[in-house]
N, C-alpha and C positions, 0 to 999 in steps of 0.2 A: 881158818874157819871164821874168825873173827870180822878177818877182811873181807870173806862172801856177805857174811850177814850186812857190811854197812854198806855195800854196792846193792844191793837190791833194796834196802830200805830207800837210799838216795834214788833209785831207779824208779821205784814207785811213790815216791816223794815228788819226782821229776812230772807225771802223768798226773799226779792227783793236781798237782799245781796247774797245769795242762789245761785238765777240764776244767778246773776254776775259774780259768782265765777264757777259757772259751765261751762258756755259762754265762761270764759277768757281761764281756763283749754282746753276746745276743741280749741280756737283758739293757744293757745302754743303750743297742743300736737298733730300733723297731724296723720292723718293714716300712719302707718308704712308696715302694711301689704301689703297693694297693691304695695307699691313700692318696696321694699323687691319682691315681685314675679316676680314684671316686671322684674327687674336685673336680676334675678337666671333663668328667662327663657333666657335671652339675652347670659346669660353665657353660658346655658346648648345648645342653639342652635349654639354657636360659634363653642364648644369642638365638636358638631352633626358636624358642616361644615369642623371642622378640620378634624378629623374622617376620612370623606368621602374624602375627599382631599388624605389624608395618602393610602387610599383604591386605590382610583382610580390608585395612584402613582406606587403603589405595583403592580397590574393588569398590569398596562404597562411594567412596567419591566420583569413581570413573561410572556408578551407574547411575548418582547423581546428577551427573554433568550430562551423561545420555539423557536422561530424561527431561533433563531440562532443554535439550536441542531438538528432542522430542516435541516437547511441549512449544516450542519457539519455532522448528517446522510447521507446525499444524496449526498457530496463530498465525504462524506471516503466509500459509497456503491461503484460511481464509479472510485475511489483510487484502492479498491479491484480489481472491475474488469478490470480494467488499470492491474494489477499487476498480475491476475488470465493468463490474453491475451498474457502479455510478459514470463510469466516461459513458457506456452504453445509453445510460438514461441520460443523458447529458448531451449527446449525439442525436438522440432521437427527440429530444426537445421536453423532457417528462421533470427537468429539474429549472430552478429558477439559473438565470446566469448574470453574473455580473462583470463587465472591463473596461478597457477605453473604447469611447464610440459616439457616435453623433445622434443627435435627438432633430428630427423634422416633422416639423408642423404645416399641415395642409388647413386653413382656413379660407373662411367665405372673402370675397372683394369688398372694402366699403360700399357702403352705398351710395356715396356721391359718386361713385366709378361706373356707376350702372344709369342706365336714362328706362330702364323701368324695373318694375319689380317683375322677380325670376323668382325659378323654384332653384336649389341647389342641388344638384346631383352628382356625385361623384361616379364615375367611371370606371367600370370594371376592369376596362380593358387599360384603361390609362392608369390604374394603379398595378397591373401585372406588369406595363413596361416599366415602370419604378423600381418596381422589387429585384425586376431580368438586369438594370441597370445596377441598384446597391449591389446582389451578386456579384457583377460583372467585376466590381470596382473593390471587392474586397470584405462586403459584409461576412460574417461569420454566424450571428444569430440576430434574427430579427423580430418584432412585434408589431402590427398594426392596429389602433385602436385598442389594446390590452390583451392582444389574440395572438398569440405565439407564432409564425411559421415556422411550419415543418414540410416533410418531403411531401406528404398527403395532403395537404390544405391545397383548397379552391375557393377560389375566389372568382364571385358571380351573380350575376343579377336577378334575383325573385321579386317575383311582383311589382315591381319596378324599383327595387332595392338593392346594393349592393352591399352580397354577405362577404364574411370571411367566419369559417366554420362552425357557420350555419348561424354567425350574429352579425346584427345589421351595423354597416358603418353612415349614420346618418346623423352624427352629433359631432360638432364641428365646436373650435380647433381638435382636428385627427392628430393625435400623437402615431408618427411613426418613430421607436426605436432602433437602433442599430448597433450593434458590438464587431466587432474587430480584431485582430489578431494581437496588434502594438498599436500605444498611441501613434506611432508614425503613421499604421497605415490606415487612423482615423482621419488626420489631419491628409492624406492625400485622397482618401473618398470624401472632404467638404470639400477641395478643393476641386475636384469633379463633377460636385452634384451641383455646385455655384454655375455652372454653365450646362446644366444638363437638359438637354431638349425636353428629354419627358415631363421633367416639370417646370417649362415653359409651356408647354400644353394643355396643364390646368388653367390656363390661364382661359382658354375655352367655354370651359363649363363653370365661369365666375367665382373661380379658386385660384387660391395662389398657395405657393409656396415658399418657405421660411427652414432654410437651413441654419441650424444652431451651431453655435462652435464648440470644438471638440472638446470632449471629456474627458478623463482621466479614470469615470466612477460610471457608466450606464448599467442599467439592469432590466432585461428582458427575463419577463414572468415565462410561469410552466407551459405545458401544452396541458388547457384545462380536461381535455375529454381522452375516453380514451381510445388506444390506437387500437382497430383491428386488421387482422390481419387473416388474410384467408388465401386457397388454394395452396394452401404449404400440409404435405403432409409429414407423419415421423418417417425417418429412415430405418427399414429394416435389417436388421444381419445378415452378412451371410450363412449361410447352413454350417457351413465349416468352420465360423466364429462363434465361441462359447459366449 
């Protein structure tokens, strides 16, 4: 009887020990997992916020940078047409020009060269084959007397006067100027115009001519008046073009 009683004492002695050892082990060893997750979302939603930050940051820049090609489009579109406007006027004679080119002067004969007194008359028709010559020979823009030519100028004789767009050239020495493409091919229209019949032919109407040597710097003024232009009408659409 004795010995039941101390096998069940040690039996539940055994179990009581048991769960105290079990009890202790949970109170040392906490859950690990749960906190372990909480962090790793804390992390994972940190690097999610960085992320989106880095995102956002990019996007602003990328619509920065659009805008600015935006902006740099729509400048160098009207750059161009800035630049389309001026050859036009340029072309059309409405702007001053300046390059290399030759400067000729038509003045009167001494007057020891003359056995009487004359009147001095320049010739309409002798200074249109002048002009048909510098063309020929390479001119690019020219002036006579300060009067631009262009595709519309005439040059012709009123009243017994010879105009150029509609002003008289009756004041002597006539500056004609001339501009060119490259000093070379100034230096080969003096070289041309030093033997050029047409203005041996002033020699006629007690004029002479004087070719200057080439420049490096000539500058032919605007076309003072302005151009019109007519029999041009607008184009209309077709019915089928919005």
């Amino acid at each position: 009887m004795g010995k039941k009683k101390t096998l069940s004492f040690t039996f539940i002695t055994m179990i009581i020990g048991l769960m105290l050892a079990v009890q202790f082990r949970s109170v040392q060893t906490p859950e690990v997992r749960d906190t372990r997750d909480t962090w790793q979302l804390r992390e994972d939603l940190n690097e999610e916020m960085e992320l989106k930050a880095r995102l956002i940051k990019e996007i602003r820049a990328n619509e920065q940078k659009l805008a600015e090609y935006e902006t740099e489009r729509k400048q160098g579109q009207e750059q161009a047409l800035k630049n389309t406007l001026n050859e036009l006027k340029e072309q059309a004679g409405l702007t001053d020009v300046t390059g290399p080119g030759v400067t000729i002067q038509i003045s009167k004969l001494d007057d020891e060269l003359l056995l009487d007194h004359v009147d001095y008359t320049l010739s309409p028709d002798l200074l249109r084959r002048l002009l048909n010559e510098l063309n020929m020979y390479g001119a690019k823009n020219v002036s006579i007397g300060g009067q631009r030519v262009i595709n519309t100028t005439v040059i012709r004789e009123i009243a017994g006067e010879t105009k150029i767009n509609g002003r008289s050239l009756k004041n002597f020495p006539l500056e004609i100027r001339v501009i060119t493409e490259t000093f070379e091919d100034a230096q080969e229209l003096y070289n041309r115009m030093l033997v050029s019949k047409a203005a041996e032919e002033f020699f006629i109407d007690n004029l002479k001519v004087n070719v200057l040597d080439p420049e490096m710097s000539v500058t032919v003024p605007a076309y003072e008046d302005s151009i019109r232009i007519r029999n041009i009408e607008s184009v209309k659409a077709d019915k089928g073009e919005s």
